[in-house]
GUPA-740773 format. One record per residue: residue in one letter; residue number from 1; x, y, z of N, C-alpha, C in turn; chain. Coordinates in nm, 4 decimals, decimal comma, always signed. Example, Ala and Ser with C-alpha at 12.3 -4.5 7.8 and 13.67 -1.06 7.14 Angstrom:
! GUPA-740773
[pt "a"; 1; [+1,3190; -0,5690; +0,7800]; [+1,2300; -0,4500; +0,7800]; [+1,3200; -0,3300; +0,7800]; "A"]
[pt "s"; 2; [+1,2850; -0,2250; +0,7080]; [+1,3670; -0,1060; +0,7140]; [+1,2900; +0,0030; +0,7870]; "A"]
***
This chain:
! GUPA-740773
[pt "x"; 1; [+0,9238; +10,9652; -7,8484]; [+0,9352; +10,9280; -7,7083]; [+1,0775; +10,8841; -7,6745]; "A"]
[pt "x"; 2; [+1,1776; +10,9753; -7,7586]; [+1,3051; +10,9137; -7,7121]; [+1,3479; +10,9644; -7,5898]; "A"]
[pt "x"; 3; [+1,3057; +11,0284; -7,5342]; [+1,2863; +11,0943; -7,3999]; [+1,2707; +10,9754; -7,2834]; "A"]
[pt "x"; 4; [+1,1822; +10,9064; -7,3107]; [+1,1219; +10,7764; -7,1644]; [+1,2409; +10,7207; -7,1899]; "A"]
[pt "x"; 5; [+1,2178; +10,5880; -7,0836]; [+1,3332; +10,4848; -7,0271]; [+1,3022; +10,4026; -7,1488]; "A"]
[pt "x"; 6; [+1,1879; +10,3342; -7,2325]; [+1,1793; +10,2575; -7,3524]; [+1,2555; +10,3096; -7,4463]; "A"]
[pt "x"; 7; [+1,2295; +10,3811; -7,5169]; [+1,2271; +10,4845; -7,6301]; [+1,3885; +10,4757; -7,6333]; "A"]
[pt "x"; 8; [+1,4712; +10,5790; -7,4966]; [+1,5926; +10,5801; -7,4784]; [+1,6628; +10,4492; -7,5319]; "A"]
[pt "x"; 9; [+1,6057; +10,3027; -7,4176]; [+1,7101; +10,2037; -7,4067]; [+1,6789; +10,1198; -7,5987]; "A"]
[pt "x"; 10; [+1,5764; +10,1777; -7,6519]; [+1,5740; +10,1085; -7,7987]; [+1,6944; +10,1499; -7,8331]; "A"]
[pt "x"; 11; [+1,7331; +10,2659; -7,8652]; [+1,8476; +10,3670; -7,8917]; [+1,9560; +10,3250; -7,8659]; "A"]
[pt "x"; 12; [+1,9854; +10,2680; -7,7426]; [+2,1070; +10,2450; -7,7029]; [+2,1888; +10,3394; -7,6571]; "A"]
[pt "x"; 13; [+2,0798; +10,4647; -7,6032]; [+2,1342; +10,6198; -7,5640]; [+2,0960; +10,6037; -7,4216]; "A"]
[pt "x"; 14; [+2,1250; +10,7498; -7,3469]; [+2,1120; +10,7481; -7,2064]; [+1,9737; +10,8722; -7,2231]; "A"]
[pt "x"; 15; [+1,8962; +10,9212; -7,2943]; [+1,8249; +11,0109; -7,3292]; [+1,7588; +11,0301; -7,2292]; "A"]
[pt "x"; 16; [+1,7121; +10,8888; -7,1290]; [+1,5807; +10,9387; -7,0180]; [+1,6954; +10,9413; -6,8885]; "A"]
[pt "x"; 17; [+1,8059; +11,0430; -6,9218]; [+1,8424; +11,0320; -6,8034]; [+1,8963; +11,2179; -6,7827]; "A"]
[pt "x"; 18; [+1,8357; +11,2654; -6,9444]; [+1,8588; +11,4413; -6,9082]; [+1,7524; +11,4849; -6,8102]; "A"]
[pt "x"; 19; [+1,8113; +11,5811; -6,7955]; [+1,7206; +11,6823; -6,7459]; [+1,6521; +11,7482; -6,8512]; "A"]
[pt "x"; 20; [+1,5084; +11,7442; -6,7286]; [+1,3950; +11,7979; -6,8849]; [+1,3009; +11,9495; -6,7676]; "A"]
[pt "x"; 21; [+1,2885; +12,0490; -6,8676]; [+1,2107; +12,1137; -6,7569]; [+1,0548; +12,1561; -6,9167]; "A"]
[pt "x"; 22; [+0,9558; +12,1222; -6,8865]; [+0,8802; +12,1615; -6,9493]; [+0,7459; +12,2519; -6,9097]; "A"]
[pt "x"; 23; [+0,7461; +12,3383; -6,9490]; [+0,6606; +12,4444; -6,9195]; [+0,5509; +12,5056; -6,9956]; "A"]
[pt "x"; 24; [+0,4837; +12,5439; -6,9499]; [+0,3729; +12,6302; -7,0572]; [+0,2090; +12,6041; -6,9807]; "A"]
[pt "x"; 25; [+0,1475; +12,6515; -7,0692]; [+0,0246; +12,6322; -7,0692]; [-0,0349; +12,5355; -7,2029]; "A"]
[pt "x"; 26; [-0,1211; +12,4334; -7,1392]; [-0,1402; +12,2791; -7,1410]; [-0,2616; +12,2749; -7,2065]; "A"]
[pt "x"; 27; [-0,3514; +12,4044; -7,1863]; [-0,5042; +12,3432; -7,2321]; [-0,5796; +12,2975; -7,1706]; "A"]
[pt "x"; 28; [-0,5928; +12,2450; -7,0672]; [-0,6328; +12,1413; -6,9905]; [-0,6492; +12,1784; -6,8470]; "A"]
[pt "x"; 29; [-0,7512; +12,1720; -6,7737]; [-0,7706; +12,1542; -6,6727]; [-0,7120; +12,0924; -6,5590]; "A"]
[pt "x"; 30; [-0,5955; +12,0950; -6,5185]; [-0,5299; +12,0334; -6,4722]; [-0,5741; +11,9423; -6,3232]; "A"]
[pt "x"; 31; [-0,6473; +12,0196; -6,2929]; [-0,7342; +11,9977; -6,1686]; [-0,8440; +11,9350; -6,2309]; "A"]
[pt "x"; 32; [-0,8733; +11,8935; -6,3445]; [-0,9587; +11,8130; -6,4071]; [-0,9347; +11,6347; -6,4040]; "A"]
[pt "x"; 33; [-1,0593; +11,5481; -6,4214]; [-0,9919; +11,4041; -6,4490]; [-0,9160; +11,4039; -6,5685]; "A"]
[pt "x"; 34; [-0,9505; +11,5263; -6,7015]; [-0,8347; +11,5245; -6,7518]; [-0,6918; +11,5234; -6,7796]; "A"]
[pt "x"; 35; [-0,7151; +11,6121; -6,6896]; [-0,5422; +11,6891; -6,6361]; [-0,4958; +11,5593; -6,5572]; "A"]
[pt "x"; 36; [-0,5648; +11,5112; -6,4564]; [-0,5051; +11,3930; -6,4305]; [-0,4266; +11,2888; -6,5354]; "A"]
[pt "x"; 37; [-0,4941; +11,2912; -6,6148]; [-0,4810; +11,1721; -6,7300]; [-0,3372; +11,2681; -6,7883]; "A"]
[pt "x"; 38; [-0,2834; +11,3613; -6,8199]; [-0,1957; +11,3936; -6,8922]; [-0,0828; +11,4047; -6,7673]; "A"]
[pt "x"; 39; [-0,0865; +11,4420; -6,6392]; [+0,0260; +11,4177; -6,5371]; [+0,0379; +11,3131; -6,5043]; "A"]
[pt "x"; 40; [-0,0543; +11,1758; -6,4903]; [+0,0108; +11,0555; -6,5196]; [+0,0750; +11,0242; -6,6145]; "A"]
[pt "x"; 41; [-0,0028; +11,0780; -6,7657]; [+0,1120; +11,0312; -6,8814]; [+0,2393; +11,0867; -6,8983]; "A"]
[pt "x"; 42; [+0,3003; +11,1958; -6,7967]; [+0,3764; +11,2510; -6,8110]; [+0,5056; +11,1960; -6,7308]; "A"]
[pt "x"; 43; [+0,4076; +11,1520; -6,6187]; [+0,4946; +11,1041; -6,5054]; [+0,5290; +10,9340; -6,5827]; "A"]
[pt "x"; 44; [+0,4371; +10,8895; -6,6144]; [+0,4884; +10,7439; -6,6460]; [+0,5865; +10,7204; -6,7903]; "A"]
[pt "x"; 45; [+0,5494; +10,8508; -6,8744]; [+0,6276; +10,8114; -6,9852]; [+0,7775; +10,8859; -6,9615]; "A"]
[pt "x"; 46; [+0,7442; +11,0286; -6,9526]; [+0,8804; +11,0777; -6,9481]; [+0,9699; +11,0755; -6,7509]; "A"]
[pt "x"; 47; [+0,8499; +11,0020; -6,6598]; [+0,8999; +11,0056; -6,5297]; [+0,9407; +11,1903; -6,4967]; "A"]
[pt "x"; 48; [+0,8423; +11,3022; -6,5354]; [+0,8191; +11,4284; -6,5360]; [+0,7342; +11,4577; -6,4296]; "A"]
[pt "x"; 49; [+0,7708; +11,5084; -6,3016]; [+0,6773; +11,5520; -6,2130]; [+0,6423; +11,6799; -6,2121]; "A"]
[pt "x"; 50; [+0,5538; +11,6993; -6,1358]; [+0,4255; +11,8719; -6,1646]; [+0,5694; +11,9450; -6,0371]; "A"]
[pt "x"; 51; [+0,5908; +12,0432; -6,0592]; [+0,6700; +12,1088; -5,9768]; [+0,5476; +12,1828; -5,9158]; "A"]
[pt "x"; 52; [+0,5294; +12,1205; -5,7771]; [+0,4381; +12,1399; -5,6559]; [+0,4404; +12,2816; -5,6026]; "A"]
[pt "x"; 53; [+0,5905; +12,3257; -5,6168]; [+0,6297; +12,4612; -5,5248]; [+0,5613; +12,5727; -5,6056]; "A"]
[pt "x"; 54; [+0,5544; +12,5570; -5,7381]; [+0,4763; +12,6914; -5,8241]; [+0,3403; +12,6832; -5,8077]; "A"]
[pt "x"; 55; [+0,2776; +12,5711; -5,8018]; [+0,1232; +12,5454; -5,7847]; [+0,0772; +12,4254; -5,7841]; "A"]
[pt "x"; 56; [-0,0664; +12,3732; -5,7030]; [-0,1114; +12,2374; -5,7241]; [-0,2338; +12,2379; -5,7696]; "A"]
[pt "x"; 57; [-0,2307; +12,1423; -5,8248]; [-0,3254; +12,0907; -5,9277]; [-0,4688; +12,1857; -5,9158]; "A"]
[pt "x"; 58; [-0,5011; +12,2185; -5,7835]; [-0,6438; +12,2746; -5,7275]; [-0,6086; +12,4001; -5,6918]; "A"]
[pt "x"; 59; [-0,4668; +12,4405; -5,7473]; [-0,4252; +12,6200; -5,7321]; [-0,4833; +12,6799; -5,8623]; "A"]
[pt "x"; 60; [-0,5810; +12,7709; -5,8560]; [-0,5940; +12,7845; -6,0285]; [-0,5050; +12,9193; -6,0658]; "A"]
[pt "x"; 61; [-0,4354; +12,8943; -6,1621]; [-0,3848; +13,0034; -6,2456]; [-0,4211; +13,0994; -6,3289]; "A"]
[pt "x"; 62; [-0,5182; +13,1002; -6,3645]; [-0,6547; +13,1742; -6,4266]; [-0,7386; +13,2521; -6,3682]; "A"]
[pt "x"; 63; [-0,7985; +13,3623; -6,4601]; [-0,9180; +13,4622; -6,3469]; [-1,0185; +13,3529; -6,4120]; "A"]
[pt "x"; 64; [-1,0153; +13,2251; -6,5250]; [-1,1396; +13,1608; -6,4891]; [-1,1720; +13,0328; -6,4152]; "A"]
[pt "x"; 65; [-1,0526; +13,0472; -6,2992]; [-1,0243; +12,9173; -6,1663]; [-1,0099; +12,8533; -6,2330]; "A"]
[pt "x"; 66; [-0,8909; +12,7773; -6,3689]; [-0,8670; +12,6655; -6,4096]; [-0,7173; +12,6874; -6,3916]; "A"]
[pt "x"; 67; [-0,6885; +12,5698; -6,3547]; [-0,5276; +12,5031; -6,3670]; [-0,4492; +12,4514; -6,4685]; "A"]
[pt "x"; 68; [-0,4064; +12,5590; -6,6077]; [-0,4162; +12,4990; -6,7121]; [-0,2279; +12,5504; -6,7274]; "A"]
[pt "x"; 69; [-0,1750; +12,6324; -6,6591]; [-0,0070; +12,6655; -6,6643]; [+0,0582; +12,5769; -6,4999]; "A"]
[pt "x"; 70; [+0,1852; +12,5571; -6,5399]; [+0,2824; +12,4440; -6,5134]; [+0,3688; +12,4050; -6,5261]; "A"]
[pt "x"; 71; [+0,4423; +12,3851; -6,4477]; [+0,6075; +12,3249; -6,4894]; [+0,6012; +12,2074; -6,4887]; "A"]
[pt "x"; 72; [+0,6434; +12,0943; -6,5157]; [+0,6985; +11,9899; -6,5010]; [+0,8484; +11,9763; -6,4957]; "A"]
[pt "x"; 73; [+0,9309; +11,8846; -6,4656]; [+1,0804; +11,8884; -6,4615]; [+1,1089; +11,7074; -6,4127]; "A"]
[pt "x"; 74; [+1,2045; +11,7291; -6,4753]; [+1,2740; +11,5872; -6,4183]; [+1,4469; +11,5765; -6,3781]; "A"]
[pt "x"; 75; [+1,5148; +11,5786; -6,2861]; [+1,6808; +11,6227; -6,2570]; [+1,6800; +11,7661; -6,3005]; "A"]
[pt "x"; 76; [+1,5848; +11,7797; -6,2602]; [+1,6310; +11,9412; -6,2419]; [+1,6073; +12,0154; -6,0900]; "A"]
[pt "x"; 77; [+1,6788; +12,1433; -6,0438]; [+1,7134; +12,1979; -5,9055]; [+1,6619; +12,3062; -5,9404]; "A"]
[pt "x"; 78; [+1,4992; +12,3670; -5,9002]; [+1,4255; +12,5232; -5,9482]; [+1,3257; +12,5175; -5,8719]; "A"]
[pt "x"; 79; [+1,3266; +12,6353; -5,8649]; [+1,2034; +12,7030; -5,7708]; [+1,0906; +12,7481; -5,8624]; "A"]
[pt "x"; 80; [+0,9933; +12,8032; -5,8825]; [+0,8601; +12,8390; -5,8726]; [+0,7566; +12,8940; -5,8710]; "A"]
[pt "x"; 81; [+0,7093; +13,0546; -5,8929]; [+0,6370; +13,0893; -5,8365]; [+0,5215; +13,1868; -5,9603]; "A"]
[pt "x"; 82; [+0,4438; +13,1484; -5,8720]; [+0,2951; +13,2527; -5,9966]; [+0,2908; +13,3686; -5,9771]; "A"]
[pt "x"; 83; [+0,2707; +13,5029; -6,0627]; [+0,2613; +13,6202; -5,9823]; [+0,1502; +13,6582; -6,0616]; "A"]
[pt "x"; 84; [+0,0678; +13,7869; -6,0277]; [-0,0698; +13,8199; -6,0974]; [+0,0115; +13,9070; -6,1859]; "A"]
[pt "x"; 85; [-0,0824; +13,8997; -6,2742]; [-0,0767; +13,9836; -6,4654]; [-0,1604; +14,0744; -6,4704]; "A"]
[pt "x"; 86; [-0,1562; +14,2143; -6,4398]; [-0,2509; +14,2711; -6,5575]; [-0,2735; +14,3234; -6,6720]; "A"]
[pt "x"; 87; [-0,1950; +14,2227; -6,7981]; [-0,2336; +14,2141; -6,8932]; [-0,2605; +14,0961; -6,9767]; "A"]
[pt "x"; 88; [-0,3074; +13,9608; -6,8966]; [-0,3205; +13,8431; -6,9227]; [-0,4212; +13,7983; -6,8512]; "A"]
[pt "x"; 89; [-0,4977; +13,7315; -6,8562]; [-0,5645; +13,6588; -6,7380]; [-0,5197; +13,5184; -6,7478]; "A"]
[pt "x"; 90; [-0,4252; +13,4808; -6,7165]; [-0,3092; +13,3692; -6,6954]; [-0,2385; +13,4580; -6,5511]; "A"]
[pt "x"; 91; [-0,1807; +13,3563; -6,4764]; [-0,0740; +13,4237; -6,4136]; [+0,0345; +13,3676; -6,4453]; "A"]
[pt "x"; 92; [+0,1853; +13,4194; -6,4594]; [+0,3191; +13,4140; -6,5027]; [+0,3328; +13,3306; -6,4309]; "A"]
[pt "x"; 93; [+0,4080; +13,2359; -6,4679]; [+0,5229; +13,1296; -6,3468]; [+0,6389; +13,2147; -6,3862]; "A"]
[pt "x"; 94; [+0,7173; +13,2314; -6,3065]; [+0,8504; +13,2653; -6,3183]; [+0,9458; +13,1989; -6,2217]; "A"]
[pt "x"; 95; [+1,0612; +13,0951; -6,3316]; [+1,1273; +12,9805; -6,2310]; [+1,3267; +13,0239; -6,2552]; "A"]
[pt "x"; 96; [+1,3027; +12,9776; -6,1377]; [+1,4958; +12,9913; -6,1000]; [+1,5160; +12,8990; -6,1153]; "A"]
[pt "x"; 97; [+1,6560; +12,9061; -6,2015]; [+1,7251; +12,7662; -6,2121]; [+1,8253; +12,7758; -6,1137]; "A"]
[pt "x"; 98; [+1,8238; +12,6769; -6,0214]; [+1,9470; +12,6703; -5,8855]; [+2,0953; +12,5951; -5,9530]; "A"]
[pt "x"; 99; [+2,1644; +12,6232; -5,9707]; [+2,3407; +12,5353; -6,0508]; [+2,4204; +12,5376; -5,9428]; "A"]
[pt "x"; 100; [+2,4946; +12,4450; -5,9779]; [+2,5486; +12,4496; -5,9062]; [+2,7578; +12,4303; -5,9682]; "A"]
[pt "x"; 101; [+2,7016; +12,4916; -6,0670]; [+2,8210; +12,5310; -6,1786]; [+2,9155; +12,6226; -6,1412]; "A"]
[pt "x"; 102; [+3,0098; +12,6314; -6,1630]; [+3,0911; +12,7918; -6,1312]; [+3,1060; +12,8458; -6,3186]; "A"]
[pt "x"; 103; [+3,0176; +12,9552; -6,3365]; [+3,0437; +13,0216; -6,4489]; [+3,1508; +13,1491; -6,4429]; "A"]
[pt "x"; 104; [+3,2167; +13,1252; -6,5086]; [+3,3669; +13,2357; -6,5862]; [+3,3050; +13,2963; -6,6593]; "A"]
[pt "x"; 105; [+3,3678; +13,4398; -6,6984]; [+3,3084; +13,5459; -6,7680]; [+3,4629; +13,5415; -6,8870]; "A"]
[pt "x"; 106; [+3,4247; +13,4656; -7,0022]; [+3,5131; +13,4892; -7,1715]; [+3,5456; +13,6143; -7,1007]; "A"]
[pt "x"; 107; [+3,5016; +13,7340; -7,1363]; [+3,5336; +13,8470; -7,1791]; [+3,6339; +13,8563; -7,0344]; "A"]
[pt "x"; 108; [+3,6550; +13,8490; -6,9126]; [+3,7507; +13,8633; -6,8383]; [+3,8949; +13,8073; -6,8773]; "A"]
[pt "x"; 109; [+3,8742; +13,6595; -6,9436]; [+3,9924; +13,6211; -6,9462]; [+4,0775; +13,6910; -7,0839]; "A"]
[pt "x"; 110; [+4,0050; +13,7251; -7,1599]; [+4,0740; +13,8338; -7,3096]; [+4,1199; +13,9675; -7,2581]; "A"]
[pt "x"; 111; [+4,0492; +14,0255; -7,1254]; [+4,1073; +14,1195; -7,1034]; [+4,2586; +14,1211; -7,0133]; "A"]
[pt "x"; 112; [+4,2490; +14,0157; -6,9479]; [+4,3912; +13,9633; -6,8824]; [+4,5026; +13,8918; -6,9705]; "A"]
[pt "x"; 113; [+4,5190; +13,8762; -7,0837]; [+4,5813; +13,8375; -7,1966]; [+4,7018; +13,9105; -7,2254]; "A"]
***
């Protein structure tokens, strides 16, 4: 749990202050009192919220209406979205990361050399 604000400040690190994006499929019913119980523990330990824009809790991602795929994220800038599979019965999240970086291309500057 070196991830939370405890864990971190034992350390004497800044750890609960990256950006975290965690994804996948959970197991869990998310739309369940279970699923509840693991997005509170998520939110209170690592302060990780459900990224709303891909789906909510009562969106099911499944052809068997369960809410069991999900992003979570914390300081992070991304979008979202489910699309249908037909070769899964899951649907894909597929997320953009928004930067706001300016990336250089190595290989330009070797060729100007």
């Amino acid at each position: 749990m070196i991830y939370g604000r405890v864990g971190s400040e034992e350390l004497e690190e800044n750890y609960h202050m990256l950006p975290i994006i965690l994804a996948g499929d959970f197991n869990v019913n998310l739309a369940s009192k279970d699923g509840q119980l693991l997005v509170n523990f998520l939110q209170d330990k690592l302060e990780l919220q459900m990224n709303k824009a891909n789906n909510k809790r009562s969106e099911p991602t499944s052809r068997y209406g369960t809410t069991i795929d999900t992003v979570f994220s914390r300081f992070s800038n991304f979008r979202s979205k489910t699309y249908v599979s037909y070769f899964s019965y899951h649907k894909p999240i597929v997320s953009i990361l928004q930067s706001t970086a300016v990336i250089t291309d190595v290989s330009d500057n070797k060729n100007n050399e």
